[in-house]
mmCIF file of the N, C-alpha and C atoms, coordinates in Angstrom:
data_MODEL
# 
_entry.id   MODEL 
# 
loop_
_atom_site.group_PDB 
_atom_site.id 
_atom_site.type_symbol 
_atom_site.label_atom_id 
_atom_site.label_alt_id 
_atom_site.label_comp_id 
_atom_site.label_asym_id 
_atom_site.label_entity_id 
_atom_site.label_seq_id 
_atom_site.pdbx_PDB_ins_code 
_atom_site.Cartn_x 
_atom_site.Cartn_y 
_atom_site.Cartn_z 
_atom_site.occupancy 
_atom_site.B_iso_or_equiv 
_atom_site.pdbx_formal_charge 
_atom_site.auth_seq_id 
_atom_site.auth_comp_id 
_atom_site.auth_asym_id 
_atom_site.auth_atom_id 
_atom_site.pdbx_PDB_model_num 
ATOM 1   N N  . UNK A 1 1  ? 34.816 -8.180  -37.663 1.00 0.00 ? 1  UNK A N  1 
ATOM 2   C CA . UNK A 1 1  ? 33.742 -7.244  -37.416 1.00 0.00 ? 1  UNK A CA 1 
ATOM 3   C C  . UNK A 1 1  ? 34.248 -5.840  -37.164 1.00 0.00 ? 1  UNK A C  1 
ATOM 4   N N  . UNK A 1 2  ? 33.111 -4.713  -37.062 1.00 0.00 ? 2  UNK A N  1 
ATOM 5   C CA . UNK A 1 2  ? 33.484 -3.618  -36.668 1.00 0.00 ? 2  UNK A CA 1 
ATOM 6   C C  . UNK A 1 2  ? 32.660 -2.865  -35.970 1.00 0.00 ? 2  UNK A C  1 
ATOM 7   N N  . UNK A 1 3  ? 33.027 -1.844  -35.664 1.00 0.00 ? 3  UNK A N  1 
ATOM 8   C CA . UNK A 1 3  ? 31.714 -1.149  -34.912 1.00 0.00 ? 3  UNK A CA 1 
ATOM 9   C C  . UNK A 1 3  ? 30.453 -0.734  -35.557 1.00 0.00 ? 3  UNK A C  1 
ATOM 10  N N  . UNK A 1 4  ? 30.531 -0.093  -36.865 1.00 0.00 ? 4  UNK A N  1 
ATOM 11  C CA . UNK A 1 4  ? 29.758 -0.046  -37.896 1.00 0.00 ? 4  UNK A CA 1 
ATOM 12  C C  . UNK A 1 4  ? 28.910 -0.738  -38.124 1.00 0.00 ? 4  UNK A C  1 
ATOM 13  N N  . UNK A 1 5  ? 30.179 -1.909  -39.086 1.00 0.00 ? 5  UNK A N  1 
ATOM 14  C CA . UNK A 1 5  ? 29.485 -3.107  -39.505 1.00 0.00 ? 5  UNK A CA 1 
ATOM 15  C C  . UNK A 1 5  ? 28.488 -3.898  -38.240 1.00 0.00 ? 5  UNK A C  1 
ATOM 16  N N  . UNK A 1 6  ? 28.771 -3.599  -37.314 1.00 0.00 ? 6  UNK A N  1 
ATOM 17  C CA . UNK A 1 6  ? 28.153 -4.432  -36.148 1.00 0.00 ? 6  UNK A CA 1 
ATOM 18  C C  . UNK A 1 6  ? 27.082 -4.158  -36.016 1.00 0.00 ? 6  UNK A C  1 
ATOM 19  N N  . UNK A 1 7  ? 26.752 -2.608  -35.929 1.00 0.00 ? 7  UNK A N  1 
ATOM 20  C CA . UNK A 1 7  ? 25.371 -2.066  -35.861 1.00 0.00 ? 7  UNK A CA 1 
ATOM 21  C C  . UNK A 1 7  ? 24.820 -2.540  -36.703 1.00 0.00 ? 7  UNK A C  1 
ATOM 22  N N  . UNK A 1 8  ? 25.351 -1.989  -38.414 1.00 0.00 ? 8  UNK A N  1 
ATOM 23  C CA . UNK A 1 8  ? 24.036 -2.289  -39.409 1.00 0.00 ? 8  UNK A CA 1 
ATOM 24  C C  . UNK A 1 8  ? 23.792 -4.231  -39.098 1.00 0.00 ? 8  UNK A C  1 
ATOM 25  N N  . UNK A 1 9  ? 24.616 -4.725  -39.088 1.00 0.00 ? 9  UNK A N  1 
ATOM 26  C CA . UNK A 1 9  ? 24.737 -6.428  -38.943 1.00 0.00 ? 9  UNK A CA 1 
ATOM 27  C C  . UNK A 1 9  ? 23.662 -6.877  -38.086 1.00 0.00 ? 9  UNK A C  1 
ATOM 28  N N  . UNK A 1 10 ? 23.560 -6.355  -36.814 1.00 0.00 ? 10 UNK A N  1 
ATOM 29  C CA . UNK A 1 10 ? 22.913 -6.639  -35.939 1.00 0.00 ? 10 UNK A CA 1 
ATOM 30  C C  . UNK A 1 10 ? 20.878 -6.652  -35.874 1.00 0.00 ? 10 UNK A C  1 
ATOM 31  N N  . UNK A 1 11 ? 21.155 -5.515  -37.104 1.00 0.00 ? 11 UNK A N  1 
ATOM 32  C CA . UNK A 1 11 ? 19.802 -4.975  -37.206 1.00 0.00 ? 11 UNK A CA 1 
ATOM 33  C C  . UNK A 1 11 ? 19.366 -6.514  -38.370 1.00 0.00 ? 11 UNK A C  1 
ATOM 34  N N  . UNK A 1 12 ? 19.956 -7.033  -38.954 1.00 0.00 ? 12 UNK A N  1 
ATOM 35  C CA . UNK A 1 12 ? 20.309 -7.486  -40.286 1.00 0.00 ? 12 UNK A CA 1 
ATOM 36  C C  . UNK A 1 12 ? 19.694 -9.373  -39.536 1.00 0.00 ? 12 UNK A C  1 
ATOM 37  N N  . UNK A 1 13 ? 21.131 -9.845  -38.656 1.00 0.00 ? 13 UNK A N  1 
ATOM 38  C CA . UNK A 1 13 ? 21.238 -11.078 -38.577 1.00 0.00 ? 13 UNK A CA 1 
ATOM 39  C C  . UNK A 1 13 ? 21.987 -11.055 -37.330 1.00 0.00 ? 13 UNK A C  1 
ATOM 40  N N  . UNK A 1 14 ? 21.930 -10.198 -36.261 1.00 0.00 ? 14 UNK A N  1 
ATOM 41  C CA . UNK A 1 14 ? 22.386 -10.365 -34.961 1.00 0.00 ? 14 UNK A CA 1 
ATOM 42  C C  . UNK A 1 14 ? 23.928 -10.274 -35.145 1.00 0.00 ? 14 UNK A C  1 
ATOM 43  N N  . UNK A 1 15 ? 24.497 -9.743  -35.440 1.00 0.00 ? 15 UNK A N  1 
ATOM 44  C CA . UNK A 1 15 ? 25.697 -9.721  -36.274 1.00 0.00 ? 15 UNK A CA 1 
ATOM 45  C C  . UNK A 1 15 ? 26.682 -10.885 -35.897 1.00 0.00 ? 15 UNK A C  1 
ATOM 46  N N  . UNK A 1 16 ? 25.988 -11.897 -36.201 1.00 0.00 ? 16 UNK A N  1 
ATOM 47  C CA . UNK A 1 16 ? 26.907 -13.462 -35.464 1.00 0.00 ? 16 UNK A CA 1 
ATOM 48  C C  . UNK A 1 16 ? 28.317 -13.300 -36.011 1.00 0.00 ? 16 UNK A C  1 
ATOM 49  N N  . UNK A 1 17 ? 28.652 -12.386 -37.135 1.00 0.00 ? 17 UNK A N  1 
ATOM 50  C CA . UNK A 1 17 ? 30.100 -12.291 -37.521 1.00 0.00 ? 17 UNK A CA 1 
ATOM 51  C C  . UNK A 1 17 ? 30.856 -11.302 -36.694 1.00 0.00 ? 17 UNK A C  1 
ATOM 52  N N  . UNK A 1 18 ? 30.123 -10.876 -36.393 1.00 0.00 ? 18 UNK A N  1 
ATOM 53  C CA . UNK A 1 18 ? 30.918 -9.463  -35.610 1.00 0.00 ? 18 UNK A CA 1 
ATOM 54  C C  . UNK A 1 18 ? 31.724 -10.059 -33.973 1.00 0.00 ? 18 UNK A C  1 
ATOM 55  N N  . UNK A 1 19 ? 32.991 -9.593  -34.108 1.00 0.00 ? 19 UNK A N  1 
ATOM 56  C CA . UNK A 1 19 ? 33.740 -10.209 -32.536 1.00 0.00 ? 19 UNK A CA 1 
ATOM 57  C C  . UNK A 1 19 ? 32.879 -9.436  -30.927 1.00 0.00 ? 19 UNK A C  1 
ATOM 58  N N  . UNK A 1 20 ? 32.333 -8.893  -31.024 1.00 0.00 ? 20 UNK A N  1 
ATOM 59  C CA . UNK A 1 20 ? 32.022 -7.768  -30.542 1.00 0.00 ? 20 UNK A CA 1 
ATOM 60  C C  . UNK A 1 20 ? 30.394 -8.254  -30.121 1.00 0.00 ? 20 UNK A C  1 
ATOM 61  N N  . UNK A 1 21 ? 29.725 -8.907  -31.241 1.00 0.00 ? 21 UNK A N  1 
ATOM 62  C CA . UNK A 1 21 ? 28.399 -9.952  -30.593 1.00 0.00 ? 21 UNK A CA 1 
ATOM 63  C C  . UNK A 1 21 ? 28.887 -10.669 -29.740 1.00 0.00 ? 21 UNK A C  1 
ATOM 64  N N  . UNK A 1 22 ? 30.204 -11.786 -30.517 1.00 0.00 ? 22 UNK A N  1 
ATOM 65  C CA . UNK A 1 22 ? 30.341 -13.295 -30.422 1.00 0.00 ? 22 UNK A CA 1 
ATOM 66  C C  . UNK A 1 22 ? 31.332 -13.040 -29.046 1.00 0.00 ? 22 UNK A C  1 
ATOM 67  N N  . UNK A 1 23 ? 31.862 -11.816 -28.277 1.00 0.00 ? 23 UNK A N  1 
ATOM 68  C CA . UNK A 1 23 ? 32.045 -11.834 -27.265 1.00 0.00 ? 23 UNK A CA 1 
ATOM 69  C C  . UNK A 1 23 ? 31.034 -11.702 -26.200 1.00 0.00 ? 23 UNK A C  1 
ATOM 70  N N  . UNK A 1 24 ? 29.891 -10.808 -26.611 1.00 0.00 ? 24 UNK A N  1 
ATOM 71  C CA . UNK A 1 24 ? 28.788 -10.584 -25.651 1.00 0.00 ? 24 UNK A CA 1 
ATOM 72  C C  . UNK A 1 24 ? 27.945 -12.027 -25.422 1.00 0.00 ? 24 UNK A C  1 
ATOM 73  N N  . UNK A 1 25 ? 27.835 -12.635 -26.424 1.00 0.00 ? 25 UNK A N  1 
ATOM 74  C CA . UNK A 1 25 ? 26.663 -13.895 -26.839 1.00 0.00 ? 25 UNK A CA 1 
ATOM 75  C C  . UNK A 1 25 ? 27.930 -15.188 -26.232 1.00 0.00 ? 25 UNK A C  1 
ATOM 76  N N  . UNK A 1 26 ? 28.971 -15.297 -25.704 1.00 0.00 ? 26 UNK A N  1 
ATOM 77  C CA . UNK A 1 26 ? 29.939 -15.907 -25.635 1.00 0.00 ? 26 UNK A CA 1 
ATOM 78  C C  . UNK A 1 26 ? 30.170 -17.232 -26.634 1.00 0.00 ? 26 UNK A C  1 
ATOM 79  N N  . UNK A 1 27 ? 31.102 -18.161 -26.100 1.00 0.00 ? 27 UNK A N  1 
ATOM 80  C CA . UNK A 1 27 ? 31.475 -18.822 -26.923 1.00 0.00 ? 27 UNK A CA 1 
ATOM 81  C C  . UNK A 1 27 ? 30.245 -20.386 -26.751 1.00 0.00 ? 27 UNK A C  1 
ATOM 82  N N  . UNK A 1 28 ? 29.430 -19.742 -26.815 1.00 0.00 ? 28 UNK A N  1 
ATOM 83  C CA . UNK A 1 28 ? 28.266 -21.268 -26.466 1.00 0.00 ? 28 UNK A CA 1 
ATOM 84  C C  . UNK A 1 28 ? 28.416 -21.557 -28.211 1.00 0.00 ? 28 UNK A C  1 
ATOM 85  N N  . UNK A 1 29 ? 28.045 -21.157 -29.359 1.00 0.00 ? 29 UNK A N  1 
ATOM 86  C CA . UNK A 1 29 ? 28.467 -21.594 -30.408 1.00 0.00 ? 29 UNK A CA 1 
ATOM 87  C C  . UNK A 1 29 ? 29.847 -21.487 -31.389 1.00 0.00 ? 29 UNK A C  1 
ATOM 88  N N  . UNK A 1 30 ? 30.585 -22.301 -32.000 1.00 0.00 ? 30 UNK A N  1 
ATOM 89  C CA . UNK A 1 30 ? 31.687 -21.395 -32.621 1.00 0.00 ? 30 UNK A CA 1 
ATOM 90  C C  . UNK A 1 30 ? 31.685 -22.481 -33.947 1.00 0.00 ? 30 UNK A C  1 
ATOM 91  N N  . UNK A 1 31 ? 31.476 -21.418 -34.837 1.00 0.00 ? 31 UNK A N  1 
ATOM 92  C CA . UNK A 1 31 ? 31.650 -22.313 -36.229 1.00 0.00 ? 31 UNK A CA 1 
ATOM 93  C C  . UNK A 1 31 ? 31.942 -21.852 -37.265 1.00 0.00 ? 31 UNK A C  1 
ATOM 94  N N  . UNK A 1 32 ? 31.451 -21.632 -38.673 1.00 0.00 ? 32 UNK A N  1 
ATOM 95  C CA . UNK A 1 32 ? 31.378 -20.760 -39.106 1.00 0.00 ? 32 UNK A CA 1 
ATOM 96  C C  . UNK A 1 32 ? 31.037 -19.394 -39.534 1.00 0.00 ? 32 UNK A C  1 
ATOM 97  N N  . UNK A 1 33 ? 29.573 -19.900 -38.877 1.00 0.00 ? 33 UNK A N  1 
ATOM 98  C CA . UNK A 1 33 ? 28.910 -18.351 -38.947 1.00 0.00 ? 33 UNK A CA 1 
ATOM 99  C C  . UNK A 1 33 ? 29.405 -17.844 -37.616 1.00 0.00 ? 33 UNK A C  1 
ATOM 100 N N  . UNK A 1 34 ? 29.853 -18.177 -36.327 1.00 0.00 ? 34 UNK A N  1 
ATOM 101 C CA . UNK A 1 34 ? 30.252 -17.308 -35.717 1.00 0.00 ? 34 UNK A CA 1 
ATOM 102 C C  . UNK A 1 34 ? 31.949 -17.955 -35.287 1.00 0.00 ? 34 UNK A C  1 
ATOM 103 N N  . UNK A 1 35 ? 32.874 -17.572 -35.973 1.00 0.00 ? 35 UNK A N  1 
ATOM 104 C CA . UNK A 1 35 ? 34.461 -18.140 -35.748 1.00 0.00 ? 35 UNK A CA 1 
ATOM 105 C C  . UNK A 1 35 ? 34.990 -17.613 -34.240 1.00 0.00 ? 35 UNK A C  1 
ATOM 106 N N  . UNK A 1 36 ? 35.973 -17.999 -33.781 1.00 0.00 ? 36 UNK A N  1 
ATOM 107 C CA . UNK A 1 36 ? 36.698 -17.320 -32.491 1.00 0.00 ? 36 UNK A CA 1 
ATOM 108 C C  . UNK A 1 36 ? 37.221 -16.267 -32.624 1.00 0.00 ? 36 UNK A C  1 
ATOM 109 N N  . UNK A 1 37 ? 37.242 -15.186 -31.756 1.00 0.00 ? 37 UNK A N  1 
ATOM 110 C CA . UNK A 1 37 ? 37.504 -13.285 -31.902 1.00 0.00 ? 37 UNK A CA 1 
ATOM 111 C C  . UNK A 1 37 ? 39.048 -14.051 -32.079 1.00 0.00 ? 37 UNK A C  1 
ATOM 112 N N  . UNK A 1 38 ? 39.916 -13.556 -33.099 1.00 0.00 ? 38 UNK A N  1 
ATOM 113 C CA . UNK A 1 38 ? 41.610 -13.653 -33.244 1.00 0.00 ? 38 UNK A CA 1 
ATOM 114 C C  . UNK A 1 38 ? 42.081 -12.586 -32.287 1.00 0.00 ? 38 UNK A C  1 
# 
């Protein structure tokens, strides 16, 4: 993810790809649509 991409993403599909959601939204799901921040 990025900061960018996060915004437009978010507006889009909650940006479940973005590390930067999937840290705020924590790790209650981890799969593909949302993988672990590397």
């Amino acid at each position: 993810g990025g900061s960018s991409r996060g915004a437009a993403a978010r507006d889009r599909s909650g940006a479940s790809r973005c590390r930067s959601t999937y840290r705020r939204r924590g790790a209650g799901r981890v799969g593909a649509d949302n993988p672990p921040p590397l």
